[in-house]
C-alpha positions in Angstrom: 71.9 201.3 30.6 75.0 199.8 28.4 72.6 199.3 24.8 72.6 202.2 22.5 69.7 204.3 22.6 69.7 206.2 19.7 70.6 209.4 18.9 67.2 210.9 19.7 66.9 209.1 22.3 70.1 210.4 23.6 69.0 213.8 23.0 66.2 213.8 25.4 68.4 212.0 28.0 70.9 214.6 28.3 68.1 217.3 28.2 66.6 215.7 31.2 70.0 215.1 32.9 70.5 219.2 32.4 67.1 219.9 33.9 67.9 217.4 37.1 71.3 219.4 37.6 70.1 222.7 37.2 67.2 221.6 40.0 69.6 220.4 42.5 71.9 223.3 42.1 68.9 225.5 42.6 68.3 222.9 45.6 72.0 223.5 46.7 71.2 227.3 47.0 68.3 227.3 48.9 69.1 224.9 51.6 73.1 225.5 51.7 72.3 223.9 55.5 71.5 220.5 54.4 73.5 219.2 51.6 73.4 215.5 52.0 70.4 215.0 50.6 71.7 217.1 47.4 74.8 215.2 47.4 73.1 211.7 46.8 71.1 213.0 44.4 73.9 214.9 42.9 75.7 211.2 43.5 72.9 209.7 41.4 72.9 211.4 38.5 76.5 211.3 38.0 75.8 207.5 37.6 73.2 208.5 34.6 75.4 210.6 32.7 78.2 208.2 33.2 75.9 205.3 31.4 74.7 208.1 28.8 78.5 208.7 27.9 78.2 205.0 27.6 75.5 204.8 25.3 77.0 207.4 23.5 79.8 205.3 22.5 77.9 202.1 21.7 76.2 204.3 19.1 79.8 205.3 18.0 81.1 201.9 17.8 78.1 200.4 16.0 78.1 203.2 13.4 79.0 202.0 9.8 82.1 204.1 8.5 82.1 205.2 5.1 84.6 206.6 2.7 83.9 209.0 0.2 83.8 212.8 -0.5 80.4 213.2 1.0 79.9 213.4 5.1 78.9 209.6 6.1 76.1 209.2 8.6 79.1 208.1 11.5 80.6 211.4 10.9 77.7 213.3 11.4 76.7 211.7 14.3 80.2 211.8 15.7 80.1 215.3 15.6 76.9 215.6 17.2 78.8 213.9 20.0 81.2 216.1 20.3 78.7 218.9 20.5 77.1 216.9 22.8 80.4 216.3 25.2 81.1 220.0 24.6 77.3 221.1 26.5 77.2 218.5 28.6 76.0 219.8 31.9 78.2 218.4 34.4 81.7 219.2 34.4 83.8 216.6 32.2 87.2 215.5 31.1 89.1 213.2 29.1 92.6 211.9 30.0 95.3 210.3 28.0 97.2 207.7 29.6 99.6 210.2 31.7 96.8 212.2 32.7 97.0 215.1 30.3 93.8 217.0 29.7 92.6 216.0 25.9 89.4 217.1 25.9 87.3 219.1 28.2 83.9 220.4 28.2 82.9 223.6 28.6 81.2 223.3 31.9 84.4 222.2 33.1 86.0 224.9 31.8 83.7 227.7 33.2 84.0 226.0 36.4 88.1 226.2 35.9 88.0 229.5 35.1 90.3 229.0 31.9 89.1 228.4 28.3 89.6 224.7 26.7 92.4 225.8 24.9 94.2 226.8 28.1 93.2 223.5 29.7 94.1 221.1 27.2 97.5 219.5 27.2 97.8 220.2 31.0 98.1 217.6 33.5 94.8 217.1 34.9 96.7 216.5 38.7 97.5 220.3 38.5 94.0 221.5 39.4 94.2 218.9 42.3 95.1 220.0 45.7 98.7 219.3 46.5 97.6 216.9 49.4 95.5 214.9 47.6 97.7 214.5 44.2 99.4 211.5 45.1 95.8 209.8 45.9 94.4 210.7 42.5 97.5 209.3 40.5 96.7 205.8 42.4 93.0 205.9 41.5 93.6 207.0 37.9 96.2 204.2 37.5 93.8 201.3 39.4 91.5 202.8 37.0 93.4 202.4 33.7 94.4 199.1 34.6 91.6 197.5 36.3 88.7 199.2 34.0 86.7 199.6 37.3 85.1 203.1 37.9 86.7 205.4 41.6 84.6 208.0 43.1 86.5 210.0 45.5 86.5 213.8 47.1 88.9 216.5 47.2 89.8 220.0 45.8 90.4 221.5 42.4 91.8 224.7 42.5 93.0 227.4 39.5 92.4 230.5 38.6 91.3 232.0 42.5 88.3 229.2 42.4 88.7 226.8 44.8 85.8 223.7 44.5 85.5 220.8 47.0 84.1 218.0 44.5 83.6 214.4 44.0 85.6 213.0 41.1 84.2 209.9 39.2 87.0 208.1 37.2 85.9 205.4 34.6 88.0 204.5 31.7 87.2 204.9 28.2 87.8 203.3 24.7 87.3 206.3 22.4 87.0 205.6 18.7 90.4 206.6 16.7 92.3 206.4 19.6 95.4 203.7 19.9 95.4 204.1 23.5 92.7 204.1 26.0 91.2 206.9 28.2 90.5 208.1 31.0 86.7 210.2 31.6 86.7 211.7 34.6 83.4 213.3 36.1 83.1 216.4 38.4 80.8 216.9 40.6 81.2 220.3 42.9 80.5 220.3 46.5 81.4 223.3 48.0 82.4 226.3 46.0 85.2 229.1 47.3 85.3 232.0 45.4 88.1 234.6 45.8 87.8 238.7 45.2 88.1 237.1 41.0 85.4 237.5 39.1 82.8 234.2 38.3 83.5 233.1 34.9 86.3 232.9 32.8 89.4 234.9 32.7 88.7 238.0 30.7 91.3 237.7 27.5 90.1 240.3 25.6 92.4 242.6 24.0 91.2 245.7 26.2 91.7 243.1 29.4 95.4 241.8 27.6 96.1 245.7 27.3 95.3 246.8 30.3 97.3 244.0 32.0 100.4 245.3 30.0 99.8 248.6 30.9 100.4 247.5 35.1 103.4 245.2 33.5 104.6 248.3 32.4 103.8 250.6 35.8 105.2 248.2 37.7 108.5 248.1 35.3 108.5 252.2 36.0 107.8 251.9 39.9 111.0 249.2 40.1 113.2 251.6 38.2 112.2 254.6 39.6 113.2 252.7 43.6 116.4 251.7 42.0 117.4 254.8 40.9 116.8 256.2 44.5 119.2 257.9 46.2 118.8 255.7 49.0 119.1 252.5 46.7 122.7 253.9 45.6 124.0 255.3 49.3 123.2 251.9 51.3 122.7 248.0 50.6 118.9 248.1 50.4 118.7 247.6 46.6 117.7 244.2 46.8 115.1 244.3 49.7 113.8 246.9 48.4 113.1 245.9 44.8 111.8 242.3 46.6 109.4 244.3 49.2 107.4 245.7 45.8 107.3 242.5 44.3 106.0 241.0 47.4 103.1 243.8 47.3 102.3 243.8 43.6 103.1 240.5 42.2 103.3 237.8 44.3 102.9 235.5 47.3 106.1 235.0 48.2 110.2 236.4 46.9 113.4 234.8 47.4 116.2 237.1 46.2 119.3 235.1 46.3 123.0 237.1 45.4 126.0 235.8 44.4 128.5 237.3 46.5 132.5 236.2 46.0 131.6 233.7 43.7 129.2 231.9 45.6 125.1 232.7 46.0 123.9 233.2 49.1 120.2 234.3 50.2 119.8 237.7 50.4 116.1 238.4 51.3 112.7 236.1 51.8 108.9 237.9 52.5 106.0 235.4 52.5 102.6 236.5 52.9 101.6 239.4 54.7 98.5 237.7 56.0 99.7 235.1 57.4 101.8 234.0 60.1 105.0 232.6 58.3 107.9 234.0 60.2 109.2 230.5 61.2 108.9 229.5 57.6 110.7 232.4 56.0 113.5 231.9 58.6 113.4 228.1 57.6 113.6 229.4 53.9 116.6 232.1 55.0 118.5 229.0 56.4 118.4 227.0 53.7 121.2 226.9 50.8 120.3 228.5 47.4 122.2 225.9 45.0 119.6 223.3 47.1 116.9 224.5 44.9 116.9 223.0 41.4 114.9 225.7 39.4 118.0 228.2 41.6 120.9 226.4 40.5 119.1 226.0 36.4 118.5 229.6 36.8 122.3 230.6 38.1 123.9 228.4 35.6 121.9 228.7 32.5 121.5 232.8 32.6 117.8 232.6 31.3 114.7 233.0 33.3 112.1 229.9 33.4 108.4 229.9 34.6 106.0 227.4 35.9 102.3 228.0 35.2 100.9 225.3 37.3 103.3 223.1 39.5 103.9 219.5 38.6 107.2 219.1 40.0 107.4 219.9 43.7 111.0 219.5 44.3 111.8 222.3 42.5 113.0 224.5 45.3 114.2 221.3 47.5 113.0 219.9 50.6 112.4 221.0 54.1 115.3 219.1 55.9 114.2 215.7 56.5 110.7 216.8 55.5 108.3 217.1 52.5 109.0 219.7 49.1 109.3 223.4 49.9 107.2 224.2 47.7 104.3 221.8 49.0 104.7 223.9 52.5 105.0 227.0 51.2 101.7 226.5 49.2 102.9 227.3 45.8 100.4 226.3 42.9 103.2 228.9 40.2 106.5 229.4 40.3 108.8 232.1 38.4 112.9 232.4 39.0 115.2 234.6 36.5 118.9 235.9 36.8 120.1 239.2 38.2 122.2 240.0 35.4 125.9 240.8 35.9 128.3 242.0 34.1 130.0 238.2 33.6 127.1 236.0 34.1 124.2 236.2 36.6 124.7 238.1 39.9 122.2 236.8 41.4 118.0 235.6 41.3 114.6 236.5 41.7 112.0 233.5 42.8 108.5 234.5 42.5 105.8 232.3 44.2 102.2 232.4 43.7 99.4 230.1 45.8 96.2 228.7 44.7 93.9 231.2 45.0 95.9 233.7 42.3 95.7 233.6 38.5 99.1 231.7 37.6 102.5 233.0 36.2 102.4 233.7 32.4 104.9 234.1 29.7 103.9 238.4 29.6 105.0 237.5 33.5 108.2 236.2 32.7 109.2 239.1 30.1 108.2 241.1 32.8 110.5 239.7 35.4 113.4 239.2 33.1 113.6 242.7 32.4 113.5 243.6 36.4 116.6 241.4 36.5 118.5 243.6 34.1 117.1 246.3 35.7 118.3 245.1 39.3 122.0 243.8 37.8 122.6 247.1 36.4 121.3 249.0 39.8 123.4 247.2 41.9 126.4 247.5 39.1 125.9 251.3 39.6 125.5 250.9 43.7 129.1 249.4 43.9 130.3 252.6 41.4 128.9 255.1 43.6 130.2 253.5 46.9 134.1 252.9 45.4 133.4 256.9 44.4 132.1 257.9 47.3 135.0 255.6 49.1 137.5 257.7 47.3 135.6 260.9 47.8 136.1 260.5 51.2 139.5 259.8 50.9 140.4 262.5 49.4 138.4 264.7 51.6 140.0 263.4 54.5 143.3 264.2 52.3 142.3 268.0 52.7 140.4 268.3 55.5 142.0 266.6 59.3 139.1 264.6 61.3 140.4 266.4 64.7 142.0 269.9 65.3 145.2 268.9 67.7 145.2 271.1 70.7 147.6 274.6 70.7 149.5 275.3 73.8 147.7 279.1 74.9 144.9 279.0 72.1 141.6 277.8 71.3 140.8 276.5 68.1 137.4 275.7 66.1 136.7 274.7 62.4 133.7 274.4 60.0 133.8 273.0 56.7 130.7 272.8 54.8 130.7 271.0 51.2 129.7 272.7 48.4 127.8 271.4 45.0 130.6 269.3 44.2 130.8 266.1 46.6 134.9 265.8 46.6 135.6 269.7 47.6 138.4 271.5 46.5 139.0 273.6 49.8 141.4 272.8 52.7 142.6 273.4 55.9 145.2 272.4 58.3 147.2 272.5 61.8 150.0 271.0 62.3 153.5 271.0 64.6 156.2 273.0 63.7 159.5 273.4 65.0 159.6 275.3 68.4 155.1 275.8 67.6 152.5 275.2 65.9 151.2 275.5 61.9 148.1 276.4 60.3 147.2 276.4 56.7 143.8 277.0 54.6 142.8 277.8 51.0 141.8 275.8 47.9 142.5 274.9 44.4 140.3 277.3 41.6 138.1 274.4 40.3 135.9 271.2 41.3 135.9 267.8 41.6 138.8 264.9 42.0 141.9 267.0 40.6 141.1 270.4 42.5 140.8 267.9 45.6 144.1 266.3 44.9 146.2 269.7 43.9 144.6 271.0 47.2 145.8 267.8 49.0 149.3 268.3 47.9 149.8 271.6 48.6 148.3 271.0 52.2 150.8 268.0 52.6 153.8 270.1 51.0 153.3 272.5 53.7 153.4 269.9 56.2 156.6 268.7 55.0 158.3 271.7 53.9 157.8 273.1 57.8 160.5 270.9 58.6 163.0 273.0 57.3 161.2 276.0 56.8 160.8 278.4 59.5 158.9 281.0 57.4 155.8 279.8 55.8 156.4 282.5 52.9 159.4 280.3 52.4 157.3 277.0 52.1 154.6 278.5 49.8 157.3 279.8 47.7 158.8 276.1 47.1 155.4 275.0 46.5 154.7 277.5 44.0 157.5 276.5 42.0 156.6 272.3 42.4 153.1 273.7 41.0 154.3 276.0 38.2 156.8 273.0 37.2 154.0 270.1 36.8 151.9 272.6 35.2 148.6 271.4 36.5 146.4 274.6 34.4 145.8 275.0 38.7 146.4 277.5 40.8 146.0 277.6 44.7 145.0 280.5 46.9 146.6 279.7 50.4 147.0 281.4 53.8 149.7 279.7 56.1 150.7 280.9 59.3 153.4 279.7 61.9 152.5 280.2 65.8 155.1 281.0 68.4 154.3 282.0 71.6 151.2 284.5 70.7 153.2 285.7 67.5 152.1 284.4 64.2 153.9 285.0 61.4 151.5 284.8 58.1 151.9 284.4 54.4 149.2 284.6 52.0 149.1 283.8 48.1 145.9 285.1 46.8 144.0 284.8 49.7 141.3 286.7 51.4 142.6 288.4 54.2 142.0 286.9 58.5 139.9 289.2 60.2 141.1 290.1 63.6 138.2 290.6 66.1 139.2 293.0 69.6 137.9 292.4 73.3 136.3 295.8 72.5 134.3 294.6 69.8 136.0 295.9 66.8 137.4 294.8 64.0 140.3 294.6 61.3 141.1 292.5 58.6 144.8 291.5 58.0 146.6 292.6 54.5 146.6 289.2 52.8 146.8 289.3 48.8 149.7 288.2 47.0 149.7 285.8 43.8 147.9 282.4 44.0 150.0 279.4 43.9 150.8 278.1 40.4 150.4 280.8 38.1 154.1 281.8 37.7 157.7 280.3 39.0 158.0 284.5 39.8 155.3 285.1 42.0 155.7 286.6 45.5 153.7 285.8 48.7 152.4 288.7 50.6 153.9 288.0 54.5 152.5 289.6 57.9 153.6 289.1 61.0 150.8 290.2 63.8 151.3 289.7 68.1 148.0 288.9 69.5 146.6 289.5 72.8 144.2 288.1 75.6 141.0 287.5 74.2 141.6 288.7 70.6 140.4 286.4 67.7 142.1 285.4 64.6 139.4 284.6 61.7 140.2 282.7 58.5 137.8 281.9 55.9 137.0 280.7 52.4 135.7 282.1 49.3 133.1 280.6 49.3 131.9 282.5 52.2 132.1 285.8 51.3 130.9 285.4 48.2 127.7 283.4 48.9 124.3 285.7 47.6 120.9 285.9 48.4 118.1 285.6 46.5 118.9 289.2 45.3 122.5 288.3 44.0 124.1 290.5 46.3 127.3 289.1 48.1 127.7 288.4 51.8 130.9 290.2 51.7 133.6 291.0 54.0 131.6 293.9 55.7 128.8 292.0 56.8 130.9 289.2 58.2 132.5 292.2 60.2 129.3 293.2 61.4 128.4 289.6 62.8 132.0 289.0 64.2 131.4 291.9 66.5 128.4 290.2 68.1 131.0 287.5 69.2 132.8 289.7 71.9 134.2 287.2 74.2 133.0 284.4 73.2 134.7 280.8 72.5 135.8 279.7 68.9 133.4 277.0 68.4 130.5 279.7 68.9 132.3 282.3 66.7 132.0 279.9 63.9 128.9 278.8 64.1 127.2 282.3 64.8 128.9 282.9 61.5 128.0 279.8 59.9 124.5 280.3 60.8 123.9 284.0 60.1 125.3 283.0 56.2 122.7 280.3 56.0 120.0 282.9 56.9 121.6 285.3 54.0 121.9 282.6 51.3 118.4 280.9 52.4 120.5 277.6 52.9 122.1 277.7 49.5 125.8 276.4 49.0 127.6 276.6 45.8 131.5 276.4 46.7 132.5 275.0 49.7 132.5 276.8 53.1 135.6 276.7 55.3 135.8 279.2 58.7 138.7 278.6 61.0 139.3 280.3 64.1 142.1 281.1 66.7 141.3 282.9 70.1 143.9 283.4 72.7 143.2 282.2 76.4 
């Protein structure tokens, strides 16, 4: 059929084509166990509507054109054609020279999944499957060149529809156009349908809406992870951001860090369902500035996005081996910076397969904002850790890791950290000359200065005892080193220096030891005097007590005593006396934690002010 029917003529022909092709697809789905015979026929028509697209365009070509203001016949009939290419019942497109999608009918695009408008201006090789792409760039070249028509089968994929079809390629002289084209016919095989629904993509605005609405859960999910306590303590940021990326929005995610100046690859997760471990360790391996769309990404600051793949080599090569992307089975690629401070920290490579709706721009909004997100997480990770670094410092600054063994005592310690994480209470033993040292109190307030006021005062005593063989002496000096940098501090302090079994003690504001008998009873010591740093004047209160076998010497911090319960009353003095008798005989690590544990039970586990209890028993 190669003369011009006639428009009426052409008419009926494509009406009877429709009716053939809705029969064998009826055909198709009734006997789904014998498809060759289908096939043929299915082969056979695609001949006729290949010679009808033929006739169409002798009637195009022998059409008279006319100019004017009023619609010539050739116009009218040309846009019955495109009407007509529009219906057509089997699945059609038109290529331009590089194989860019110029028109498209709408069976194609229902089949696609993606409206005309989406379709157009896209490389037709995109909806073939990766395997078979470098096969249908030959054929559509031999066809372009040669003018003869290639049939041949393989796999369109896009939107979560994945067709097995026989393509028919044919070239075509289209009226108007400098260049020639390409038709190419498709005739589906065998259809695979994922969990999206038939049809096209829903775009309306309740469906665009309600797509931003999950942009934006997901947006509150990531930032609610990064803001974890968790996220700030250890170095799970990253994974941890990639893990609900993997589960959310795509197939695979390579989170790559830059790390002293150079990036280097932090995590990979592929698939869940499917056995990629030797691939993700392949992809751990490999060097991040290998990847081109990586290195653009690092360089240029700005995130870029890939609908549908053209470019394979975007992420490298398997050593020695074909694109990355090819084996990973991407069909939609995504990458944007972790944003630092100076310049990326870092990226985010999203990867999506075949059988999933392809990355969009909303995507890449999306995903650029997750990287700001992420930069200023891990920003606020490093602050916490250098904090937390110095916290511990200065804790370790106030409080010793070990308590040194005392020739004729036993000696046991708890320290328990208030609201505040760098605590303001400290204790101490130490050598003296001829014995031993022990100090504990705390500066009246929270946070790094308290902490480092209480550190000096627990490292003046320690140097002071060198020439000091009274500690009223030593708190005395301090007092004045206080009182002269005028801090606005002040310290309450209990020293003591052991000789033998006699300690001589010197308090400055603090509470008083508590002395516990073998018999059970007990008695607190005088303590008082004026805390540390108020005046150049002030006078420590001094003691001087000879203990005996089995006695126990008791220190302890405010915060202690004056823990409440959920009636506001005070744990107080008396009731510690009351628990310290229960400990009769037993060893300074008990005595302490009986007491530790019987506040606890008071307070119902609440701490405001740090908890210090230090005890001294004689053996």
């Amino acid at each position: 059929m190669t003369e011009a029917l006639g428009l009426p003529a052409l008419e009926q022909a494509l009406s009877a084509l429709a009716a053939r092709v809705s029969s064998l697809r009826e055909t198709r789905s009734a006997y789904p166990a014998d498809p060759r015979s289908t096939l043929d026929a299915a082969l056979a028509e695609l001949d006729t509507a290949r010679e009808l697209l033929d006739s169409a365009l002798h009637e195009l070509r022998r059409a008279p054109r006319r100019s004017g203001g009023r619609e010539s016949g050739s116009q009218r009939e040309l846009k019955l054609l495109r009407q007509v290419f529009k219906t057509f019942p089997v699945p059609v497109a038109v290529l331009d020279g590089s194989g860019v999608v110029r028109r498209i009918s709408a069976e194609t695009s229902r089949m696609l999944g993606s409206p005309a408008g989406y379709l157009i201006g896209r490389s037709f090789a995109l909806f073939v499957d990766v395997s078979r792409r470098a096969a249908f760039r030959s054929h559509l070249t031999a066809v372009r060149q040669g003018g003869r028509t290639v049939t041949f089968q393989t796999r369109l994929a896009h939107q979560g529809r994945a067709h097995t079809v026989q393509l028919a390629l044919t070239r075509l002289t289209m009226p108007g156009e400098p260049h020639e084209m390409t038709a190419v016919l498709v005739l589906p095989v065998e259809a695979q349908v994922t969990e999206t629904p038939v049809g096209p993509v829903d775009r309306s605005d309740a469906a665009l809406v309600l797509a931003a609405a999950r942009r934006q859960e997901l947006l509150s999910r990531m930032t609610r992870l990064l803001l974890d306590e968790d996220s700030l303590r250890q170095p799970v940021t990253v994974t941890r951001a990639a893990r609900l990326l993997a589960s959310e929005l795509a197939d695979w995610v390579i989170a790559d860090v830059v790390r002293d100046g150079s990036p280097r690859r932090a995590c990979v997760l592929g698939p869940a369902d499917r056995p990629v471990g030797e691939l993700v360790r392949l992809v751990e391996s490999l060097n991040p500035l290998a990847a081109p769309l990586v290195a653009h990404v690092l360089s240029g600051g700005s995130g870029v996005v890939h609908e549908m793949l053209e470019e394979e080599t975007l992420l490298g090569g398997v050593p020695d081996g074909p694109p990355l992307l090819r084996v990973m089975g991407a069909a939609s690629v995504l990458c944007v910076p972790i944003q630092g401070e100076d310049g990326p920290a870092g990226s985010l490579t999203l990867l999506r397969s075949r059988d999933r709706e392809p990355f969009t721009l909303a995507d890449l909004g999306l995903m650029e904002e997750i990287g700001v997100h992420l930069g200023l997480a891990l920003r606020a990770r490093r602050s916490f850790q250098d904090r937390s670094q110095a916290a511990e410092a200065l804790r370790t600054s106030v409080v010793p890791r070990a308590l040194p063994d005392i020739p004729g005592f036993e000696a046991a310690a708890i320290y328990h950290a208030g609201s505040s994480p760098v605590g303001a209470e400290f204790y101490d033993v130490f050598p003296v000359a001829g014995g031993w040292g022990f100090a504990l109190g705390g500066a009246a307030g929270k946070g790094e200065e308290a902490a480092s006021v209480s550190a000096m005062v627990r490292n003046g005593l320690r140097v002071l005892s060198v020439w000091e063989s009274d500690p009223g002496e030593a708190l005395g000096k301090l007092n004045h080193a206080l009182t002269a940098q005028r801090t606005g501090m002040f310290v309450m302090a209990v020293a003591g220096f052991v000789k033998g079994r006699r300690i001589r003690l010197a308090s400055a504001g603090h509470h008083p030891a508590a002395l516990l008998q073998p018999d059970g009873t007990v008695r607190f010591t005088a303590g008082g005097g004026v805390p540390l740093g108020i005046s150049p004047d002030s006078e420590t209160f001094g003691e001087e007590i000879t203990m005996a076998s089995g006695q126990t010497l008791l220190f302890y911090s405010d915060g202690l005593v004056t823990s409440r319960n959920d009636r506001g009353e005070a744990y107080g003095e008396g009731r510690l006396a009351d628990v310290l008798a229960r400990c009769v005989s037993q060893a300074p690590a008990a005595v302490v934690k009986t007491v530790e544990e019987d506040r606890h039970a008071f307070s119902g586990g609440r701490v405001w002010d740090e908890i210090v209890i230090l005890a001294l028993r004689v053996v």
